[in-house]
C-alpha positions as CSV (number, residue, x, y, z in Angstrom):
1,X,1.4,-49.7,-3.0
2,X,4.4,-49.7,-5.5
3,X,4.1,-48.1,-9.4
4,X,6.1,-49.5,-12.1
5,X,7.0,-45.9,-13.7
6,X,8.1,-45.4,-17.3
7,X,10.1,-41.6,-17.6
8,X,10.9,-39.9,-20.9
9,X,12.9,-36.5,-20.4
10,X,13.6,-35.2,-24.1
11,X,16.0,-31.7,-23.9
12,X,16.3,-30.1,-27.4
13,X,18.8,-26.9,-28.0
14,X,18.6,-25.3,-31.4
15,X,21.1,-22.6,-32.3
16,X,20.8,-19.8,-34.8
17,X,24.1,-21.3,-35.9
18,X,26.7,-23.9,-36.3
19,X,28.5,-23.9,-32.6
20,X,32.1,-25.4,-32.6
21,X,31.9,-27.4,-29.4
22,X,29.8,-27.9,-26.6
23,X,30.2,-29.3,-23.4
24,X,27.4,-30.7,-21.3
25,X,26.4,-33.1,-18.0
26,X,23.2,-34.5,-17.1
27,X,21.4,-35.6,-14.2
28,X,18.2,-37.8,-15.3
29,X,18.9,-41.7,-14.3
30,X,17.3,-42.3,-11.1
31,X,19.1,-44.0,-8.3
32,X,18.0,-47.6,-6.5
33,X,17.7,-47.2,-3.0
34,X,15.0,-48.9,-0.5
35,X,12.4,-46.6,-1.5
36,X,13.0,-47.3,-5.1
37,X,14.6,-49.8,-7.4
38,X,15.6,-48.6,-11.0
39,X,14.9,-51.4,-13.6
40,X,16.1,-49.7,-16.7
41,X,18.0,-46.2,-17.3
42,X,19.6,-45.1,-20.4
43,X,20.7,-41.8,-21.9
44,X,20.9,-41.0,-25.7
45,X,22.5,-37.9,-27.4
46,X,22.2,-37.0,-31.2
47,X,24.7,-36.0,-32.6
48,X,26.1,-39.4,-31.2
49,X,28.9,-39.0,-29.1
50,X,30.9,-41.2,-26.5
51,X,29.2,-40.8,-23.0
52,X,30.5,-41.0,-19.5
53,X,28.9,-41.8,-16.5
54,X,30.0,-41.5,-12.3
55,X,28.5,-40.7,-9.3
56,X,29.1,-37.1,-7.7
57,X,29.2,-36.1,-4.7
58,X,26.1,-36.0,-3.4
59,X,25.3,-39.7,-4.4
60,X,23.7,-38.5,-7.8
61,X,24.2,-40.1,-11.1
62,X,26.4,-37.9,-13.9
63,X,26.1,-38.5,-17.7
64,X,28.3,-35.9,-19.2
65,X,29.8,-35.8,-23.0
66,X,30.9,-33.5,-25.4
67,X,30.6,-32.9,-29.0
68,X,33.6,-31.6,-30.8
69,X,32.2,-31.0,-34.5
70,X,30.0,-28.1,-35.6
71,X,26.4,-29.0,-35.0
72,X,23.2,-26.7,-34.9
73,X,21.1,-28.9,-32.6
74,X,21.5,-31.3,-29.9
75,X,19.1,-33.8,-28.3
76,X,19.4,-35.5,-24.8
77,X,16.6,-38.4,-23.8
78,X,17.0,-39.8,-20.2
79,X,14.7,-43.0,-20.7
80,X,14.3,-44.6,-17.2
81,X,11.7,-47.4,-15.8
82,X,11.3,-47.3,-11.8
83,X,9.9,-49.5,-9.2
84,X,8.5,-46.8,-6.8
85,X,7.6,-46.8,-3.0
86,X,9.4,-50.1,-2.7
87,X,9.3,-48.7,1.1
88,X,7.6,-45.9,2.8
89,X,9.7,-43.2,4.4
90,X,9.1,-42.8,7.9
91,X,9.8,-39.1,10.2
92,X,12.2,-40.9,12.8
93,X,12.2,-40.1,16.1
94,X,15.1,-37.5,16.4
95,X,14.7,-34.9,19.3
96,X,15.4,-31.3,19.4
97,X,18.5,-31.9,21.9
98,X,19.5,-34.8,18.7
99,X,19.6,-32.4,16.8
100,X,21.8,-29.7,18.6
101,X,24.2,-32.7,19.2
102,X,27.8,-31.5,17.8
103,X,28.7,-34.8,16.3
104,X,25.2,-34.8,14.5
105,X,25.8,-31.3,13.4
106,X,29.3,-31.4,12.3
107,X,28.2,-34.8,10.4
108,X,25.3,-32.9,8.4
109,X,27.4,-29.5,8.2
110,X,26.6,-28.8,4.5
111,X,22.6,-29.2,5.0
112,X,22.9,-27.0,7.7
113,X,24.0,-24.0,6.3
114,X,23.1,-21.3,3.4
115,X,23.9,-21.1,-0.2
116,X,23.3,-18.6,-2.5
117,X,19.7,-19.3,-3.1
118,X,19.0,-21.0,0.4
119,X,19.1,-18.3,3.3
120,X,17.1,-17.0,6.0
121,X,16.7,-13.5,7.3
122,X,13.7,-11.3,8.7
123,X,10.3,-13.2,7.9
124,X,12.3,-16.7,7.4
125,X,14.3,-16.4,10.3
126,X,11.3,-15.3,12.4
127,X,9.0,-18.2,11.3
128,X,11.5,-20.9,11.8
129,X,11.7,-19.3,15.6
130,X,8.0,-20.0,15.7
131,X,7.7,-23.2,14.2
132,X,10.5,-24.8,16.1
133,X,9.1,-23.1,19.4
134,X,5.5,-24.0,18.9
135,X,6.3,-28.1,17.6
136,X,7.8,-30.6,20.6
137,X,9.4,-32.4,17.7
138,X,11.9,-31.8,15.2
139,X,9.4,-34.5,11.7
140,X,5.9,-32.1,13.5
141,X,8.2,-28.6,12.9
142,X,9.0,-30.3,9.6
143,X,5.4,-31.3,8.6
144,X,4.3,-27.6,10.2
145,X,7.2,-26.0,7.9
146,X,5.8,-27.6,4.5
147,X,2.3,-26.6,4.7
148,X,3.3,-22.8,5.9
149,X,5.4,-22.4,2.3
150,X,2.1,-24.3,0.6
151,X,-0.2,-21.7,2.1
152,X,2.5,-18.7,1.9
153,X,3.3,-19.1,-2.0
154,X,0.8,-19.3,-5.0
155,X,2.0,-21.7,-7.7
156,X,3.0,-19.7,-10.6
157,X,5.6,-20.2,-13.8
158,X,7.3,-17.5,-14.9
159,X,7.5,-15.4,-12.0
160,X,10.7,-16.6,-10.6
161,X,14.4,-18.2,-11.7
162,X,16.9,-20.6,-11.0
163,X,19.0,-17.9,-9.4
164,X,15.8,-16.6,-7.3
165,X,16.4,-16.5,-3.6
166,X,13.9,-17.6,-1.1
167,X,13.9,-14.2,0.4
168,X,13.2,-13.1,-3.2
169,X,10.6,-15.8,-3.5
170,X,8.6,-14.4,-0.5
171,X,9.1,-11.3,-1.7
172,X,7.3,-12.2,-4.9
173,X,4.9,-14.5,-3.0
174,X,4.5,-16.8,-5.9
175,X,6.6,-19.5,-7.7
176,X,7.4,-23.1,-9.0
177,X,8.6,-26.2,-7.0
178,X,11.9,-25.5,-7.0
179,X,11.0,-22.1,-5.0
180,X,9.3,-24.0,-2.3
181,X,11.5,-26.3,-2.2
182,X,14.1,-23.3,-1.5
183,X,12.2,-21.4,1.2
184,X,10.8,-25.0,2.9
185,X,15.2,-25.7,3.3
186,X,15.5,-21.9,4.0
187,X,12.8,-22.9,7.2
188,X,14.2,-26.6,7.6
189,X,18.1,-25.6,7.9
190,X,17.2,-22.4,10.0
191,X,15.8,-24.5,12.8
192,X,18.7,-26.5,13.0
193,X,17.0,-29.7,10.7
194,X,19.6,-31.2,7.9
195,X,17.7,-30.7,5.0
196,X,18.5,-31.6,1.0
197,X,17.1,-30.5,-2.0
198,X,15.6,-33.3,-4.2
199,X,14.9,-33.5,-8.2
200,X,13.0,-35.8,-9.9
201,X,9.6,-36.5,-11.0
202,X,5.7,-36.7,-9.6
203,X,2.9,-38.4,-11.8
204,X,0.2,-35.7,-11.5
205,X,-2.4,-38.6,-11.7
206,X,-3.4,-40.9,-8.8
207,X,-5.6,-42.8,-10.7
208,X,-3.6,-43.4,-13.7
209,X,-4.7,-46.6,-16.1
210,X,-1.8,-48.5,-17.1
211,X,0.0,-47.6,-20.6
212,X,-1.4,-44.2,-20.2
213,X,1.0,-41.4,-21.4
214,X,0.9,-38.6,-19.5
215,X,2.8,-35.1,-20.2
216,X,4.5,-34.0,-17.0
217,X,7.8,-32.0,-15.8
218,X,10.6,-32.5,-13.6
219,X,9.6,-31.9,-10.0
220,X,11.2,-31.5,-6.8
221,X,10.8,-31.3,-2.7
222,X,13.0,-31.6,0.3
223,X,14.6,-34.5,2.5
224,X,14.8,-33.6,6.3
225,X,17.0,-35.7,8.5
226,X,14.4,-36.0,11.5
227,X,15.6,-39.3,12.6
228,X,15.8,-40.5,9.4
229,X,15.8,-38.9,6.2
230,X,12.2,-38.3,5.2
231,X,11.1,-36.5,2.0
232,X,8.3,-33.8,2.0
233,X,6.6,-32.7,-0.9
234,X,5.7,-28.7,0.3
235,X,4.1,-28.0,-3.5
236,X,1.4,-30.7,-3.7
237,X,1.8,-31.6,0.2
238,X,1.7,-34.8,-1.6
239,X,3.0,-37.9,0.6
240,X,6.2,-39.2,-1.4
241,X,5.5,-42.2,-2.3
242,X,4.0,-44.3,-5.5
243,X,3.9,-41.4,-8.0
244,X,7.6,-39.4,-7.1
245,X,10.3,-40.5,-8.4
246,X,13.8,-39.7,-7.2
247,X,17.0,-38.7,-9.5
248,X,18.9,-36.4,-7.9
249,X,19.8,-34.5,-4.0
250,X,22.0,-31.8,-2.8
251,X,21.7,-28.4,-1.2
252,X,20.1,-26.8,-3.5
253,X,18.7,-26.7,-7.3
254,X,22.5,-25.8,-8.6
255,X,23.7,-29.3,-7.4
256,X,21.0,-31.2,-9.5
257,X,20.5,-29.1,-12.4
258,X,18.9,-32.1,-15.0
259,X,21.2,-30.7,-17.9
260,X,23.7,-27.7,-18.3
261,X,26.7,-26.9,-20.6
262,X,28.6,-24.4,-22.5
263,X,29.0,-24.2,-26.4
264,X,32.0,-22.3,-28.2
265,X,30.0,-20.4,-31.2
266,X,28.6,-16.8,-31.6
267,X,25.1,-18.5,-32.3
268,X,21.4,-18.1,-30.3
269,X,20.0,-20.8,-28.8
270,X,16.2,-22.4,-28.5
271,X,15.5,-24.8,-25.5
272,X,12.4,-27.1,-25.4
273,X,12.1,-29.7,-22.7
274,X,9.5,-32.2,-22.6
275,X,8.8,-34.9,-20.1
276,X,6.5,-37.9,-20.3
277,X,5.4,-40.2,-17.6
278,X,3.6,-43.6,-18.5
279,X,2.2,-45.8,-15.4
280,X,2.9,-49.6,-16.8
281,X,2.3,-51.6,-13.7
């Protein structure tokens, strides 16, 4: 069943000060694929300011902009409406032996290996062993791999950070989606499965009334190449379908960051983000 999805992502900096310049990009227009189909997507910055927008690397849409007067605030709203679960990932059929292929793994190089936040030693390394050893298929590894992070890790904000690793997440044994999203690609990559990292957004409601507006947060999960490339939500062990929607991929959260930039100014600075999510068909 498709959802017609209205997103409002509102980021606010204050500074102490008057900064000189600042520099920023963001990632919050969803892209139209076959599992969704974008209707509308804008972005809006006060102070106003000329925009531009491409497509990196990784297939994800860019706005960036910069601002060269002083100003002591700055607003950026990503306003998007999005026809979801236009179709239904499926797991594919790849084999173990597809997998190992050296055209298949020189093709999907990048998702294979670690980053600075993605990497497996001791436990990690050790469970992937199992997990590949004990499933006859790379998509029932995958599956397994999901729900061993949503059992391992407690849900809890505040206890990690963008730069945690997922060594350091199991260490802590607690985090936010972006951590198991980390330690399920830490799992994914280490048994030789192409895996990206995904940002967007999940309606926390599945039995939303229409024109309901509902306060949410950016969200993400993981993409494994099984066959096919088939998301997997290890937080809510959610299926990805109606209520995700899907802005950005890459290997990890640094390549789909929702906003960053740098200011020139000796000022403090306040960040509030807000997200709301309104279900209109």
């Amino acid at each position: 069943m498709t959802w017609r999805l209205q997103v409002t992502h509102t980021t606010k900096y204050r500074y102490s000060a008057p900064v000189a310049q600042s520099y920023n990009e963001a990632r919050l227009e969803p892209r139209s694929d076959r599992h969704q189909a974008v209707l509308a997507s804008r972005v809006e910055v006060e102070p106003s300011t000329r925009v531009v927008r491409h497509v990196d690397y990784w297939g994800s849409v860019v706005h960036h902009f910069d601002l060269q007067v002083p100003h002591q605030s700055l607003t950026v709203v990503g306003r998007s409406t999005v026809e979801t679960a236009t179709e239904l990932a499926q797991p594919g059929d790849a084999t173990w032996e597809d997998l190992a292929d050296p055209v298949i793994r020189d093709q999907f190089e990048e998702l294979l290996v670690p980053t600075e936040t993605v990497a497996w030693e001791n436990e990690l390394a050790d469970v992937a062993g199992k997990l590949a050893a004990d499933h006859d298929t790379p998509a029932e590894a995958a599956r397994a791999a999901a729900a061993w992070v949503n059992e391992r890790l407690e849900y809890q904000k505040g206890s990690t950070g963008v730069k945690t690793t997922a060594d350091e997440v199991l260490a802590t044994g607690s985090g936010v989606c972006q951590d198991f999203a980390h330690v399920s690609l830490a799992l994914l990559r280490a048994m030789g499965i192409p895996a990206w990292y995904v940002s967007g957004y999940l309606h926390p409601d599945p039995g939303a009334e229409i024109d309901e507006v509902i306060v949410g947060e950016s969200h993400a999960w993981v993409a494994a190449f099984t066959g096919t490339v088939w998301p997997i939500d290890p937080t809510s062990l959610n299926p990805v379908e109606e209520r995700h929607i899907r802005v950005a991929a890459g290997r990890d959260y640094h390549d789909v960051a929702p906003f960053r930039g740098i200011y020139a100014g000796r000022a403090d600075q306040e960040l509030e983000v807000t997200v709301e999510l309104v279900r209109k068909a």
